[in-house]
C-alpha positions in Angstrom: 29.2 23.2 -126.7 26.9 25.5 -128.5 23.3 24.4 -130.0 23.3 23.8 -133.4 21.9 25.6 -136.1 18.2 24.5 -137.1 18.8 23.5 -141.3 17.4 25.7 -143.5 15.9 24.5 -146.6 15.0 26.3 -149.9 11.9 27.4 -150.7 11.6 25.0 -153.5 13.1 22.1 -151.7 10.4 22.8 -149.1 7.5 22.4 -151.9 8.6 19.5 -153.1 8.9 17.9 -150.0 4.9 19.1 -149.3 4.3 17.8 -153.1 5.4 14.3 -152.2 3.8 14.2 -149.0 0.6 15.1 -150.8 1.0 12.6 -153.1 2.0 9.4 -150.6 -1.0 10.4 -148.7 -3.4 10.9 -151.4 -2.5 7.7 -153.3 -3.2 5.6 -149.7 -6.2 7.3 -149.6 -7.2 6.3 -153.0 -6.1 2.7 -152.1 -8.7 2.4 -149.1 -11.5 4.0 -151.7 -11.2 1.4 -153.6 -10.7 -1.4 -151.9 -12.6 -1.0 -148.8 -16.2 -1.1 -150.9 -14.7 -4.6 -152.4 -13.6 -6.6 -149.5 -16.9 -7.3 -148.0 -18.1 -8.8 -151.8 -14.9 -11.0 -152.1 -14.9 -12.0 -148.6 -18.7 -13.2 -148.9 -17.7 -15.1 -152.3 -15.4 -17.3 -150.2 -17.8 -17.8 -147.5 -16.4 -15.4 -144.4 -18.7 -14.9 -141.3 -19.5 -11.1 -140.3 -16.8 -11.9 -137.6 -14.3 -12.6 -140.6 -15.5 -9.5 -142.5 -14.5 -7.3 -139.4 -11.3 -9.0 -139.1 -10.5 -8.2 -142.7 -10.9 -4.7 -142.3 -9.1 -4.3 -139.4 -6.5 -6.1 -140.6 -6.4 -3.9 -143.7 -6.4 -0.5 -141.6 -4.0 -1.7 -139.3 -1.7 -2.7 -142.3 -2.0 0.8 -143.6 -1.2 2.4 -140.6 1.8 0.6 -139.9 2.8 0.8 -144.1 2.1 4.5 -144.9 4.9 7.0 -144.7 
């Protein structure tokens, strides 16, 4: 049985696949800028421990690493 042949995509097919790549990763990125500097604030408000601040953020990256595309 012979290999198949690798698919070939167009040149602009292949742009806007890179555009929307670009885009998914920017907006996550933009999503940790501006949340990140206000979880410590909100957490403090309703009376977390350093220990519950650390949680929060790892619980937060973890969520966007399992989440993002």
């Amino acid at each position: 049985m012979p290999a198949s042949d690798p698919v070939l995509i167009s040149e602009t097919d292949r742009r806007l696949l890179f555009i929307s790549l670009y885009v998914a990763v920017f907006s996550t990125m933009l999503g940790i800028g501006i949340v990140i500097p206000l979880l410590p604030r909100f957490a403090e408000t309703l009376g977390a421990s350093g220990f519950g601040i650390g949680m929060i953020f790892s619980s937060f990256a973890l969520s966007r690493a399992f989440a993002m595309p």
